[in-house]
MARDREN-931155 format. One record per residue: residue in one letter; x, y, z of N, C-alpha, C in turn. Coordinates in steps of 0.05 Angstrom, whole numbers, padded with zeros to 5 digits, always signed. Example, Ala and Ser with C-alpha at 12.3 -4.5 7.8 and 13.67 -1.06 7.14 Angstrom:
<pts>
a+00264-00114+00156+00246-00090+00156+00264-00066+00156
s+00257-00045+00142+00273-00021+00143+00258+00001+00157
</pts>
This chain:
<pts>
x-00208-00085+00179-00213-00061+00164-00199-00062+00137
x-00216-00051+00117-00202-00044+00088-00200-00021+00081
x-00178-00020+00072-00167+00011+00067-00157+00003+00031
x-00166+00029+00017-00148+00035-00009-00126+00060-00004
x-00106+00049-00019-00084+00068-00022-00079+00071-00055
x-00082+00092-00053-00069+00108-00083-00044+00108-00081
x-00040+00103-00107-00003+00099-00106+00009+00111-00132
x+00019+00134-00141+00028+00131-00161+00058+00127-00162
x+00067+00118-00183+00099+00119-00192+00094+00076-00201
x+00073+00070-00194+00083+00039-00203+00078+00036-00230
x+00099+00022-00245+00092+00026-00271+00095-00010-00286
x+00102-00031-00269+00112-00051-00274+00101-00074-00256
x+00100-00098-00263+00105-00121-00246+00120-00122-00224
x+00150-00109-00222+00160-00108-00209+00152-00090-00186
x+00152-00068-00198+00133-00042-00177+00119-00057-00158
x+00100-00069-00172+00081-00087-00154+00080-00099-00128
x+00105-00119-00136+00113-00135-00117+00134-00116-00091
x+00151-00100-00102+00166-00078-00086+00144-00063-00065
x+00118-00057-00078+00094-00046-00056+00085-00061-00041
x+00082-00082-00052+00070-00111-00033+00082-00118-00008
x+00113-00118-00015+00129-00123+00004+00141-00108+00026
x+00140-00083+00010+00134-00050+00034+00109-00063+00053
x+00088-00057+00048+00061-00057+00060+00057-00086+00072
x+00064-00110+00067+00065-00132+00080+00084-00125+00107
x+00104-00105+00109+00124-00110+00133+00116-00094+00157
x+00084-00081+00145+00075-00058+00175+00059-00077+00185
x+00066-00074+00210+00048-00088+00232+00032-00085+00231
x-00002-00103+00234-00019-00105+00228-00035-00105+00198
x-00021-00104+00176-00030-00106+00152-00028-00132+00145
x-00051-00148+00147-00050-00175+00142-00053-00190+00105
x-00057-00176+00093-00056-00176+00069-00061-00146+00038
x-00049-00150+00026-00043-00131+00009-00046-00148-00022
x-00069-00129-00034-00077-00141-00070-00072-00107-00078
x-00052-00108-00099-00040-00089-00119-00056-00098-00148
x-00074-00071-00153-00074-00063-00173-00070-00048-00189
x-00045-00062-00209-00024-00042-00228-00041-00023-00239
x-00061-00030-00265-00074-00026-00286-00083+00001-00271
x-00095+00004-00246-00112+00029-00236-00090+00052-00217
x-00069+00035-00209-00046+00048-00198-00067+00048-00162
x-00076+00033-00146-00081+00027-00126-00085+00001-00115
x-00084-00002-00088-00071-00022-00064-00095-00022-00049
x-00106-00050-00044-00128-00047-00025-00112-00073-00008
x-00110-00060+00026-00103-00072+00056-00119-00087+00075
x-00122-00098+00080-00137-00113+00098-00122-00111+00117
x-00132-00099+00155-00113-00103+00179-00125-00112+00193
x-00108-00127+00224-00125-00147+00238-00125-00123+00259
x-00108-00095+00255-00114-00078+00279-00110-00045+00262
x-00111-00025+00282-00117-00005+00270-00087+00004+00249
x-00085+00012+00233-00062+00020+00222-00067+00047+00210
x-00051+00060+00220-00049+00096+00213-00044+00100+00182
x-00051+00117+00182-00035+00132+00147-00010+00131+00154
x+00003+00145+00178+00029+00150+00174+00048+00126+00173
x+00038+00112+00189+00046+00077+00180+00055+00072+00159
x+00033+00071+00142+00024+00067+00110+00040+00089+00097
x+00041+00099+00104+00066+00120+00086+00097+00116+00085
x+00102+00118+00113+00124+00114+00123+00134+00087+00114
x+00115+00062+00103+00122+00038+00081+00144+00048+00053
x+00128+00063+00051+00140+00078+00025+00164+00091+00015
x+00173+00107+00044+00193+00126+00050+00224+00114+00028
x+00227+00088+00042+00244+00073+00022+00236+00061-00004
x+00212+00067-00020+00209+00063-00044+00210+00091-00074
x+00201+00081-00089+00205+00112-00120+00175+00114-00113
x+00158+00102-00089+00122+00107-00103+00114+00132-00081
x+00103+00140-00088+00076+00167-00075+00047+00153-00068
x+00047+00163-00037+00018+00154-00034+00007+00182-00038
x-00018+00183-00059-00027+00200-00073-00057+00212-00046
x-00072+00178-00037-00090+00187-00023-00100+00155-00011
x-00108+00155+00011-00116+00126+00032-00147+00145+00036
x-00167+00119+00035-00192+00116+00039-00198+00094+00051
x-00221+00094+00077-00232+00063+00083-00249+00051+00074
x-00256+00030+00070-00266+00016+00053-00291+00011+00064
</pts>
């Protein structure tokens, strides 16, 4: 399944990689492509993964999930 996540607060390269590596550490998210320029994250999982999951990535970051859609 593919999911987009809205993200705002990334403003950098760095941002980037900081989201990547949130969202790489939830179980079942098998890959994660950040796009700065639009300020959203599209997920690929090998099993179901909740929003609150996907949020709760974040809790320890400066970013806002703004809004998750499936793909």
């Amino acid at each position: 399944m593919r999911k987009k996540i809205l993200v705002e607060g990334m403003k950098c390269e760095n941002c980037a990689k900081h989201v990547k590596e949130a969202l790489t550490s939830v179980d079942g998210i098998t890959s994660v492509d950040v796009n700065l320029v639009d300020k959203y994250v599209i997920v690929e999982t090998s099993a179901e993964v909740s929003e609150e999951a996907i949020k709760l990535a974040f809790d320890t970051e400066k970013y806002n999930v703004v809004g998750i859609e499936i793909l």
